[in-house]
C-alpha positions as CSV (number, residue, x, y, z in Angstrom):
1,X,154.0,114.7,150.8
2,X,151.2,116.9,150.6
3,X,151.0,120.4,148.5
4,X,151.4,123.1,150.6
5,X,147.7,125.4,150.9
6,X,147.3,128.7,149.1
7,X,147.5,131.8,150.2
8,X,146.9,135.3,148.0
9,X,147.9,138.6,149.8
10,X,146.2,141.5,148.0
11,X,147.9,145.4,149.8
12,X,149.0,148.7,147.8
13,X,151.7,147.7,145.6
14,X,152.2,150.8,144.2
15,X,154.7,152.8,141.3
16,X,157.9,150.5,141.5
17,X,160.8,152.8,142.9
18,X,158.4,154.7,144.9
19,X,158.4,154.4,148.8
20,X,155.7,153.5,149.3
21,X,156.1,150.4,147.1
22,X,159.4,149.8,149.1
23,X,157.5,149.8,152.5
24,X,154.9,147.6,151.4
25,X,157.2,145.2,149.4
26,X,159.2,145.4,152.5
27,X,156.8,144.7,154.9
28,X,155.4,141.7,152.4
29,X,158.8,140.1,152.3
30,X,160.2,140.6,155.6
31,X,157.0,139.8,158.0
32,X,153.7,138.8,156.0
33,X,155.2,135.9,153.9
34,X,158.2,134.1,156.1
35,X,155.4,134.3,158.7
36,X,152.5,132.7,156.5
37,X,154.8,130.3,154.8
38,X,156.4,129.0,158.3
39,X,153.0,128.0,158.8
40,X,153.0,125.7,155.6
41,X,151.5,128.0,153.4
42,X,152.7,128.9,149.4
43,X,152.8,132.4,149.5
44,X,152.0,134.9,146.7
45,X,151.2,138.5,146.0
46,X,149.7,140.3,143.0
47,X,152.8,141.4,141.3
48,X,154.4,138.5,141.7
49,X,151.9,137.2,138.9
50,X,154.0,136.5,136.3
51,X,152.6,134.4,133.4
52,X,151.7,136.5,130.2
53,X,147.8,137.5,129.6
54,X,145.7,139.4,131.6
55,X,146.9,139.9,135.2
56,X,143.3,141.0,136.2
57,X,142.2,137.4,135.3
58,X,145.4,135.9,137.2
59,X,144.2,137.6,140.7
60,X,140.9,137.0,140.4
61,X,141.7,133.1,139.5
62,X,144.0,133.6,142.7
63,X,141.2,135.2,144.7
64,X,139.1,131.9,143.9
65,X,141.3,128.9,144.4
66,X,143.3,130.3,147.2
67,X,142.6,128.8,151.0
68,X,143.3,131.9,152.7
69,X,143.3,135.7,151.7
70,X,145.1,138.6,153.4
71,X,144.2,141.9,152.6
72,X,146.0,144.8,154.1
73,X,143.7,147.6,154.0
74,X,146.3,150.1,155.0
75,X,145.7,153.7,153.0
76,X,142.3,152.3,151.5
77,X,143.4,151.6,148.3
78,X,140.9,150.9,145.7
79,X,142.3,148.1,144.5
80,X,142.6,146.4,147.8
81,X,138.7,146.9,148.2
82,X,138.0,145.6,144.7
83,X,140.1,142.6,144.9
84,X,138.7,141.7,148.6
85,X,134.9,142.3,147.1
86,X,136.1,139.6,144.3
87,X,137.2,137.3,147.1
88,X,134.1,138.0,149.7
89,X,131.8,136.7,147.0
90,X,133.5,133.3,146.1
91,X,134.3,132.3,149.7
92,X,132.4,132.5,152.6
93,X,135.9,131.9,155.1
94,X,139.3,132.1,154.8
95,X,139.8,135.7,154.5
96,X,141.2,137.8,157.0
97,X,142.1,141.6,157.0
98,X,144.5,143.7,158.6
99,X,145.3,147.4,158.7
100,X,148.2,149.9,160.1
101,X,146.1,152.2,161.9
102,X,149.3,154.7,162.3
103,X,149.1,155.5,158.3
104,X,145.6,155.0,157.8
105,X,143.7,157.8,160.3
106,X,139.9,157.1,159.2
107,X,140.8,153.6,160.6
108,X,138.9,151.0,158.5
109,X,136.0,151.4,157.0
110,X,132.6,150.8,159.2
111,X,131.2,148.0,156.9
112,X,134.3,145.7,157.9
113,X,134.7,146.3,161.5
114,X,132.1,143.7,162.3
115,X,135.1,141.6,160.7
116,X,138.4,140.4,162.6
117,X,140.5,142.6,161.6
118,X,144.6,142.7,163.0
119,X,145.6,146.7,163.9
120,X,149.3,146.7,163.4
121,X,151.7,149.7,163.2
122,X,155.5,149.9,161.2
123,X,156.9,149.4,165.0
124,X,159.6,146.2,165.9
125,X,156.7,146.1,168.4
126,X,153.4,146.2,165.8
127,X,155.3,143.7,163.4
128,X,155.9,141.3,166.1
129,X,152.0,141.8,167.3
130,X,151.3,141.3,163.3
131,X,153.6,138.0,163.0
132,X,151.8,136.7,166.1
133,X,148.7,137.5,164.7
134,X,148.9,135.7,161.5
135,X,150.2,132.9,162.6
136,X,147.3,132.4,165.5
137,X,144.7,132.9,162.4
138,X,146.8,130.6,160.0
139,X,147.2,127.6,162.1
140,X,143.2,127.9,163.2
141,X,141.9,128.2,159.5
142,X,139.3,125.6,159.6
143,X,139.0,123.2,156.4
144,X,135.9,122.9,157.0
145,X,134.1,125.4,154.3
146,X,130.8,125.7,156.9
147,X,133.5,127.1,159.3
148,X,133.4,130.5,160.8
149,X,132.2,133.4,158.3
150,X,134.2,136.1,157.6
151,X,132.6,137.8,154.3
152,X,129.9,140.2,154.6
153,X,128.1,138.9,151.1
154,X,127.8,135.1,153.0
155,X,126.8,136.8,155.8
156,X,123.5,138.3,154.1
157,X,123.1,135.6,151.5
158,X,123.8,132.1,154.0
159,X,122.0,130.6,150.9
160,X,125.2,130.4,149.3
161,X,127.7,128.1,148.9
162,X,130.6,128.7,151.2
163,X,133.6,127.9,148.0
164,X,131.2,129.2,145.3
165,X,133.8,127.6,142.3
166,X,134.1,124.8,144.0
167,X,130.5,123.9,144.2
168,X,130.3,125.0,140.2
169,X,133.6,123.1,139.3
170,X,132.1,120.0,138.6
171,X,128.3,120.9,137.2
172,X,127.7,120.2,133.3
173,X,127.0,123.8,133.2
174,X,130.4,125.0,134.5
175,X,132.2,122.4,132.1
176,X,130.1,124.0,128.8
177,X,131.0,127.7,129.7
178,X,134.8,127.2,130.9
179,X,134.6,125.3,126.9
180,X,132.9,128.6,125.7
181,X,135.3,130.8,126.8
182,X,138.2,129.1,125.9
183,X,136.9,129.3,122.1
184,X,136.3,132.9,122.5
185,X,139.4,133.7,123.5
186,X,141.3,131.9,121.0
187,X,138.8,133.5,118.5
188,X,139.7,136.7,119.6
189,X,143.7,136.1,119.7
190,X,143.0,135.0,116.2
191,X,140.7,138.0,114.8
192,X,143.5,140.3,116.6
193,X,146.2,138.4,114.5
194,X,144.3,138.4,111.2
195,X,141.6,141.0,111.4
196,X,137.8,140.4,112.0
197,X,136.3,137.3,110.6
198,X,133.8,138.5,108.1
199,X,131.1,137.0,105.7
200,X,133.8,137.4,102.5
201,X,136.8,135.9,104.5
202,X,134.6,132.4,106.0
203,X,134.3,131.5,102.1
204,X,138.0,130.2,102.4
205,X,138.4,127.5,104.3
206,X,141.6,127.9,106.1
207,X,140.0,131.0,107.6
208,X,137.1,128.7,109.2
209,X,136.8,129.5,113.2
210,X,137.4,126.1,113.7
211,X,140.6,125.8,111.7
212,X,141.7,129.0,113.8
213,X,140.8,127.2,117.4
214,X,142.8,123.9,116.6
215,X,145.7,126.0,115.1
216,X,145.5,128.3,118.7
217,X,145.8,124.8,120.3
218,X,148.5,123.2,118.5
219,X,150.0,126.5,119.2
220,X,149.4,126.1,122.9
221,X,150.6,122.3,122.6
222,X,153.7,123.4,120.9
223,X,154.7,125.4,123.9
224,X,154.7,129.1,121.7
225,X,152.7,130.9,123.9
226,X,154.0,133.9,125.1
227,X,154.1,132.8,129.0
228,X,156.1,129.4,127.9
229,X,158.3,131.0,125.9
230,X,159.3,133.5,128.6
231,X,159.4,131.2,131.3
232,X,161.9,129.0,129.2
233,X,163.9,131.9,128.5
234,X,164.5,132.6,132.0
235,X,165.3,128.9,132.6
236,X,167.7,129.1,130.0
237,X,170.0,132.2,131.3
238,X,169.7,131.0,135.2
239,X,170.9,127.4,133.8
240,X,173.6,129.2,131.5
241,X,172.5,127.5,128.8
242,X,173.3,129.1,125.6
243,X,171.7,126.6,123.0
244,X,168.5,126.2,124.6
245,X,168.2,130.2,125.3
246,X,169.1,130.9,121.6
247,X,166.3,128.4,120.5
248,X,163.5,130.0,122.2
249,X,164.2,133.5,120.6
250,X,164.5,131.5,117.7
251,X,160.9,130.1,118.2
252,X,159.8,134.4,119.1
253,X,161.4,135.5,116.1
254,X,160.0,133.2,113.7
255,X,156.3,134.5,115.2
256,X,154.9,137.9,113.7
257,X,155.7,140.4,116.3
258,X,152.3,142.1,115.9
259,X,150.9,139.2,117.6
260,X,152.3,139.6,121.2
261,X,152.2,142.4,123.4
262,X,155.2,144.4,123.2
263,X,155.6,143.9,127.4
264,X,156.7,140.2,126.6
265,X,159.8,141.9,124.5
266,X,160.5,143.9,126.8
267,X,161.0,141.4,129.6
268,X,162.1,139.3,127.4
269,X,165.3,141.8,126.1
270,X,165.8,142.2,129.8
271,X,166.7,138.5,130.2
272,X,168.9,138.8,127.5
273,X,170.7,141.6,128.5
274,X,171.3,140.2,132.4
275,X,172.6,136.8,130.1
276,X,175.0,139.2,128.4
277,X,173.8,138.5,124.8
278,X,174.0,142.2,123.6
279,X,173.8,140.7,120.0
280,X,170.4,138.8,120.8
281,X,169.0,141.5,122.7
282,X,169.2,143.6,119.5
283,X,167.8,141.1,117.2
284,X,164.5,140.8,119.8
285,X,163.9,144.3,120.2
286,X,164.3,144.7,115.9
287,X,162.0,142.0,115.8
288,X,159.6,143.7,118.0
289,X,159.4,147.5,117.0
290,X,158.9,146.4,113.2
291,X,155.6,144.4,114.8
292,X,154.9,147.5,116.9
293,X,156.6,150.5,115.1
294,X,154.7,153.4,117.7
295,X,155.7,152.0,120.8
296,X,157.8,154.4,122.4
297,X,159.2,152.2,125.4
298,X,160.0,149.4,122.8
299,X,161.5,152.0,120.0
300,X,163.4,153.7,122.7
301,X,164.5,151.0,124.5
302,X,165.8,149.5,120.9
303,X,168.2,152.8,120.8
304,X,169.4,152.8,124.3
305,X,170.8,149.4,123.6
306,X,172.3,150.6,120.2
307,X,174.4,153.5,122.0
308,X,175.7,151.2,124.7
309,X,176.8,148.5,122.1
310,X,180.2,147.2,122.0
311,X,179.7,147.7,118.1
312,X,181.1,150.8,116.6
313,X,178.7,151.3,114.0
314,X,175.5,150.3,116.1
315,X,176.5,153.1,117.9
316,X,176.4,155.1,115.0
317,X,173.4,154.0,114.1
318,X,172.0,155.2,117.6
319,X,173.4,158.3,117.3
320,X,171.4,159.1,113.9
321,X,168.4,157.7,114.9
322,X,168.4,159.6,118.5
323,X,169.4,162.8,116.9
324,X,166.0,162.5,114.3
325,X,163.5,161.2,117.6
326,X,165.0,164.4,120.2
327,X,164.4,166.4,117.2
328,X,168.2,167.6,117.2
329,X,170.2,168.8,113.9
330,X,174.0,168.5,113.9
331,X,174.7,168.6,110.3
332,X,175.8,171.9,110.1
333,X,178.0,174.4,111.7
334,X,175.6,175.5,114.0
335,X,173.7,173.0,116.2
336,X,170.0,172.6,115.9
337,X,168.0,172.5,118.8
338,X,164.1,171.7,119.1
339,X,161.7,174.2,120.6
340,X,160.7,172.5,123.7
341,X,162.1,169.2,125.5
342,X,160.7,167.0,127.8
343,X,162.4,164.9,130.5
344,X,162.1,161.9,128.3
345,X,164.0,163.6,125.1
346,X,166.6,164.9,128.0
347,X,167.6,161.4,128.7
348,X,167.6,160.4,125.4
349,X,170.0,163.0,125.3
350,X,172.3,161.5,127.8
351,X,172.0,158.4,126.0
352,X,173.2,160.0,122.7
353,X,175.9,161.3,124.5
354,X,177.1,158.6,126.1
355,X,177.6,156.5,122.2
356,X,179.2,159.7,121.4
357,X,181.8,159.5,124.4
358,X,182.2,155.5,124.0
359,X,183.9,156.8,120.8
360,X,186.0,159.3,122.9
361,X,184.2,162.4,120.9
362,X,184.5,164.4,124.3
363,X,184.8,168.2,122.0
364,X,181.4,167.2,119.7
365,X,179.7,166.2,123.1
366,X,180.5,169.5,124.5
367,X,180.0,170.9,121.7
368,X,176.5,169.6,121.9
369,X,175.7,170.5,125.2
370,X,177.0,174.1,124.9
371,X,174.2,174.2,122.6
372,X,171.5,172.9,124.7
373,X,172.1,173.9,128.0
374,X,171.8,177.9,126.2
375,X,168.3,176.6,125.1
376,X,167.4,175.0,128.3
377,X,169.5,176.4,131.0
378,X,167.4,175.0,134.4
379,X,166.8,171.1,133.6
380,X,168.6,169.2,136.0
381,X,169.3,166.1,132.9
382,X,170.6,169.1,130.8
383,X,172.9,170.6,133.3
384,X,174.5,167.8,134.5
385,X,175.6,166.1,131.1
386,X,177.1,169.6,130.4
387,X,178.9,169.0,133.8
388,X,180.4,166.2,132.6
389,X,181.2,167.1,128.7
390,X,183.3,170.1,130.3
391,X,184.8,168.1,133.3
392,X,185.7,165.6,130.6
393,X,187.7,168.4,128.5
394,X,189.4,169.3,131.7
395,X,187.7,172.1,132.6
396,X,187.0,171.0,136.1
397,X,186.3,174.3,138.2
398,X,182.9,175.2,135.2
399,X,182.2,171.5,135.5
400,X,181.5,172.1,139.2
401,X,179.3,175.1,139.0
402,X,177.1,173.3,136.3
403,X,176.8,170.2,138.7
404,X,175.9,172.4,141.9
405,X,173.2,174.2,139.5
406,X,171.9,170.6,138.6
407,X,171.5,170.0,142.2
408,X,168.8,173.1,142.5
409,X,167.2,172.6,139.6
410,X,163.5,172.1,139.3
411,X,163.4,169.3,138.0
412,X,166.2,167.7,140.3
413,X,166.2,163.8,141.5
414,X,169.0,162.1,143.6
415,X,171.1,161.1,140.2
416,X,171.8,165.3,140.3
417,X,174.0,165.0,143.9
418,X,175.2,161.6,143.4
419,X,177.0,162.6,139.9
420,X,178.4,165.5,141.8
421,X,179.3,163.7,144.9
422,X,181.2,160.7,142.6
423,X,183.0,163.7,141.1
424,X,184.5,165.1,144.3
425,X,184.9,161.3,145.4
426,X,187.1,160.5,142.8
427,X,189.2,164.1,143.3
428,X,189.7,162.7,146.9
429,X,187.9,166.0,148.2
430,X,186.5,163.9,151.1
431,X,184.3,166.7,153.2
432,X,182.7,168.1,150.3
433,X,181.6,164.5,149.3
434,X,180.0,164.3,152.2
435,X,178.6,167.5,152.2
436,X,176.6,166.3,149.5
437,X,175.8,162.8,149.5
438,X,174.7,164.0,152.8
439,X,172.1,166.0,150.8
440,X,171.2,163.1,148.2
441,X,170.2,161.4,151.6
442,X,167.9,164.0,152.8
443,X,166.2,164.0,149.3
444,X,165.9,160.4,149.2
445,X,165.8,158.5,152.5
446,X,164.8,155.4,151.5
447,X,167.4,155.0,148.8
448,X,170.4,152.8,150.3
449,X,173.2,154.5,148.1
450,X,173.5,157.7,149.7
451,X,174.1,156.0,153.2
452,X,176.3,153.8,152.1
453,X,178.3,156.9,149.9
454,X,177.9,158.8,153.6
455,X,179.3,155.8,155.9
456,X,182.4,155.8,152.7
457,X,183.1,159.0,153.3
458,X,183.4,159.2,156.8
459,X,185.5,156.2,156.3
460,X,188.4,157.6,154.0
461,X,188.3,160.8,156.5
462,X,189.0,158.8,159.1
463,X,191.7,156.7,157.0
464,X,193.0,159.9,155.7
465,X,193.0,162.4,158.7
466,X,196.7,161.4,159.3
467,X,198.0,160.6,156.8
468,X,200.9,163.8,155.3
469,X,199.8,163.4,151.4
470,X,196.4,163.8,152.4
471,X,194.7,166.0,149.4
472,X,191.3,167.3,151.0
473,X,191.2,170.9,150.7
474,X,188.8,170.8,154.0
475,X,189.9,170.5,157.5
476,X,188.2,166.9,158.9
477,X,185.2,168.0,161.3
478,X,186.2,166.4,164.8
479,X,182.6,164.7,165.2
480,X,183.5,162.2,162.1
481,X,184.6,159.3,164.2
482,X,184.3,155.4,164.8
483,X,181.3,156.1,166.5
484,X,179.7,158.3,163.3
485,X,180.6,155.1,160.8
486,X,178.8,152.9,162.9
487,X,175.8,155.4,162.7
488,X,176.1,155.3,159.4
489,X,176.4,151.5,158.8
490,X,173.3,151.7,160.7
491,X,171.8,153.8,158.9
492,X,172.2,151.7,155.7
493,X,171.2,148.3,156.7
494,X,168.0,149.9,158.3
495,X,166.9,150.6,154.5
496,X,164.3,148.4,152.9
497,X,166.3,147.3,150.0
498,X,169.9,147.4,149.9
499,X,171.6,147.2,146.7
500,X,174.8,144.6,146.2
501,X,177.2,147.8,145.4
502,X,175.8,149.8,148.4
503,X,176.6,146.2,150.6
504,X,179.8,146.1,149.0
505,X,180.7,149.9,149.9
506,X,179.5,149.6,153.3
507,X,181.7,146.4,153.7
508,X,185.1,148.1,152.7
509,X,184.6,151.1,154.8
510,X,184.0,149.3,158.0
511,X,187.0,146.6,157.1
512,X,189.4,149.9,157.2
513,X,188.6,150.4,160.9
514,X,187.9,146.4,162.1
515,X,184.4,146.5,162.3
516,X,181.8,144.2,160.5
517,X,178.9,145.7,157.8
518,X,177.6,141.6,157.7
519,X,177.1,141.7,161.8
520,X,175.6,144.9,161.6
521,X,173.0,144.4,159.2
522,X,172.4,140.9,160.6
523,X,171.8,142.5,164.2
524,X,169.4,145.2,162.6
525,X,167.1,142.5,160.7
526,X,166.5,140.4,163.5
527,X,165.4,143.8,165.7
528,X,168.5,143.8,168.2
529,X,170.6,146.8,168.5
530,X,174.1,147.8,167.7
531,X,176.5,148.8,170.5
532,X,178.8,152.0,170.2
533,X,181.8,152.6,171.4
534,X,180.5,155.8,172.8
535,X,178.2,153.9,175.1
536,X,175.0,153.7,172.7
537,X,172.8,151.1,171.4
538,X,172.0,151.9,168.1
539,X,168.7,150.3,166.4
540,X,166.9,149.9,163.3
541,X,166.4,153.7,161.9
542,X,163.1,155.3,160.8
543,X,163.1,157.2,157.4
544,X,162.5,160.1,159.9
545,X,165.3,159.4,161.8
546,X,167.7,159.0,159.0
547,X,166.6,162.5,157.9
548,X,167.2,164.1,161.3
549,X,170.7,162.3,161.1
550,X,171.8,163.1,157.7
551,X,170.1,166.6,158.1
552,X,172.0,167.4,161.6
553,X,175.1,166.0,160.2
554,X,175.0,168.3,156.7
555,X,174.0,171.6,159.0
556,X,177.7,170.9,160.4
557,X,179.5,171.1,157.5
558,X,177.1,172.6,154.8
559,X,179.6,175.2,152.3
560,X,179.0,176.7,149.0
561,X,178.5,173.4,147.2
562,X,174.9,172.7,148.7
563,X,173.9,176.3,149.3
564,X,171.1,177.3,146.6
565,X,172.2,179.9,143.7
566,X,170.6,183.1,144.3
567,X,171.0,184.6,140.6
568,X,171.0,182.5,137.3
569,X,168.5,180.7,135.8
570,X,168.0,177.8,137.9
571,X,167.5,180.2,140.6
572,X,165.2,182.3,138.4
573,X,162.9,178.5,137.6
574,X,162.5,178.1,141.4
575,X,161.7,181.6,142.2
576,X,159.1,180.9,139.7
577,X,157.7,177.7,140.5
578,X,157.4,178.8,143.9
């Protein structure tokens, strides 16, 4: 059977979280690739890159060898541009370029439109035009390298060869310099390892640059390079095996740490941890902050795993150590706290809290808050682990007032109203749940959890609206009916990426009232829409749309909770900042 041909899709990828990564991941893994590899093409994208070294040199490699290229031009990234110059100078074909004119206004840029280019738009409509599209384009590429330009440099130069490596693969020239720069590179690993070769240091002979090359290849022949070692590692914890996972950290930590970028421990400690080896995932980040002691995301990362140990005096450890990098004194009678504090040293904060409460030291915790929510009265991190020190020494009603300031504060994100909203969950005060997860989803409308909290909550009311011990302390709005969950089933399963817990929510709240979350969602991916018992046909939501929804539903039964403080300091911060 032959290998399946390449294709490389280079679009915005974006900051991870953002929503804009989530639309284009979305739109990557739900249209472009099924579509490209239905037509018997291996699919990949940049980030999905993931061998160690430079990522830079993995595209461009990528850009070279692939048969076809598809580059979404949407919002004119730079990158996008860059890579698709890379590509338009090795190949003379095989490249094809598409664009959603709805988010990009300029349209594309004049140099390309001499170019088939596919004009799609976020639509059930413009994705079907888009898988259409690409399928027409993959199941015409012509193998034939003389075929049909499609790169502005070929264009210009039709001197040159249409597969540029290809034609350079196999000269005496291309052999010498692909030999070249492999010794380079080694040399260079090796001068990073052991410092600069110089005039005193080529006197001994195991220093000799060609000791240091064959070493760098028995290295490579051994299988320690970082991208083996990581790659076996995640074999290991998918296969569940225990022995061969132990041996390759074995094989890491027997390596100077200095050597290896402090990325691979990283991902490598996260493997760990999803394996549930807390003990191992200790030992590799030790191993790597004493090769790197400066790196903050590997030194803090190293801590955050000490204060969520199952080991009582790890956690102590954390707690020191945390205390010394937030800059915080506790060993007197008064509590020490540093002049200024970022957002980072806030959620180290909550880290050292959270070893403190493991250890059930609810009174120091709030006594340790007390202290730093007088010194920084209006962060949002600040204010709602104060929340939780006093809810957690039963003083509920302050707990409450601390949470709703988190909520306004300037610095809020969506972790402010879901704290909150879990709070009233769990004290069964349904409608004021709502109330504000209702907000978290207006803040963050791409984020599946708040739907899902929203479709739970009308659940239970529903559940709970006859019931004689019901506790809510609200009366149930009328307009929260069968009808309403569905809406709000909806609304979940039309989110980009749904998280397992969210799925799971959604699926107990409809089972109460004998209606499916798994048809639902099914329904809404394949584009058809959901019938209401009210006599509409719900369909896939827009982030829009699930902002008009959650907003028109919150206007309904807003209160106090999600009203903004008018005095205090959180209300004095925004007054400012605005």
């Amino acid at each position: 059977m032959s290998e399946p041909r390449k294709c490389f899709v280079i679009m915005p990828i974006r900051k991870e979280g953002s929503p804009e990564y989530k639309h284009f991941r979305a739109l990557y893994d739900i249209t472009i690739r099924p579509t490209l590899e239905q037509a018997g093409f291996h699919v990949e994208r940049g980030d999905d890159v993931v061998k160690g070294g430079s990522i830079q040199k993995q595209v461009v490699e990528r850009l070279a060898e692939a048969d076809l290229v598809v580059a979404d031009m949407t919002d004119l990234n730079p990158n996008v541009f860059w890579e698709l110059g890379v590509r338009h100078a090795l190949r003379g074909s095989g490249t094809f370029t598409l664009i959603d004119h709805e988010r990009t206004e300029s349209g594309e840029p004049f140099d390309l439109q001499v170019y088939r280019t596919i004009r799609y738009s976020g639509s059930l409509e413009g994705q079907g035009k888009l898988r259409d599209e690409l399928t027409k384009f993959a199941q015409n590429l012509d193998d034939d390298p003389g075929g049909n330009l499609d790169s502005p440099v070929h264009g210009f130069l039709p001197s040159l060869p249409y597969n540029v490596i290809a034609v350079a693969a196999g000269s005496a020239e291309a052999e010498l310099r692909g030999e070249l720069a492999k010794l380079k590179e080694k040399l260079q690993e090796y001068e990073r390892r052991f410092g600069a070769i110089d005039g005193a240091k080529h006197s001994s002979v195991t220093d000799r640059p060609a000791d240091i090359i064959r070493d760098a290849l028995q290295e490579l022949e051994d299988g320690n390079d970082p991208s083996h070692l990581l790659s076996e590692a995640q074999a290991a914890a998918e296969e569940k095996d225990k022995k061969k996972f132990l041996t390759v950290i074995q094989r890491v930590v027997d390596r100077p740490a200095t050597n290896v970028d402090p990325d691979f421990f990283l991902r490598l400690a996260a493997i760990s941890d999803l394996f549930g080896r807390e003990e191992v995932t200790h030992a590799i980040l030790d191993h790597a902050c004493k090769g790197h002691p400066t790196h903050v995301r590997l030194r803090r990362s190293r801590l955050s795993t000490l204060a969520h140990s199952h080991s009582t005096t790890q956690r102590e450890i954390a707690r020191q150590e945390l205390c010394i990098e937030i800059g915080i004194d506790l060993s007197g009678d008064e509590i020490k706290v540093p002049k200024s504090m970022d957002a980072e040293s806030a959620k180290l904060l909550g880290i050292m809290l959270d070893a403190n409460l493991r250890d059930s030291r609810n009174v120091e915790v709030l006594r340790i808050t007390k202290a730093v929510v007088a010194k920084f009265p209006d962060m949002a991190v600040i204010l709602r682990n104060h929340a939780r020190a006093l809810e957690l020494n039963g003083q509920r009603d302050e707990a409450l007032e601390f949470y709703r300031q988190a909520l306004f504060a300037p610095d809020a994100d969506i972790e402010a109203a879901n704290w909150l909203g879990n709070t009233l969950h769990n004290a069964e005060r349904r409608v004021d749940a709502l109330e504000v997860y209702l907000l978290a989803c207006m803040r963050e409308p791409g984020y599946s959890t708040g739907f899902s909290h929203v479709a739970d909550e009308i659940s239970l009311i529903m559940r709970d609206r006859e019931m004689p011990y019901r506790k809510d302390t609200r009366p149930s709005p009328d307009f929260l009916n069968q009808d309403t969950l569905v809406r709000a089933l909806v609304a979940t399963a039309s989110c980009d990426i749904i998280r397992q817990d969210d799925i799971q929510r959604c699926t107990d709240a409809a089972r109460r009232h004998e209606i499916e979350f798994a048809r639902i969602a099914s329904m809404i991916r394949a584009g058809h829409a959901v019938p209401a018992s009210d006599g509409h046909n719900y369909e896939r939501m827009g982030i829009g749309e699930r902002v008009h929804m959650a907003r028109e539903w919150h206007e309904r039964i807003k209160g106090e909770l999600t009203t903004p403080p008018t005095d205090g300091p959180v209300a004095n911060a925004v007054a400012a900042n605005n």
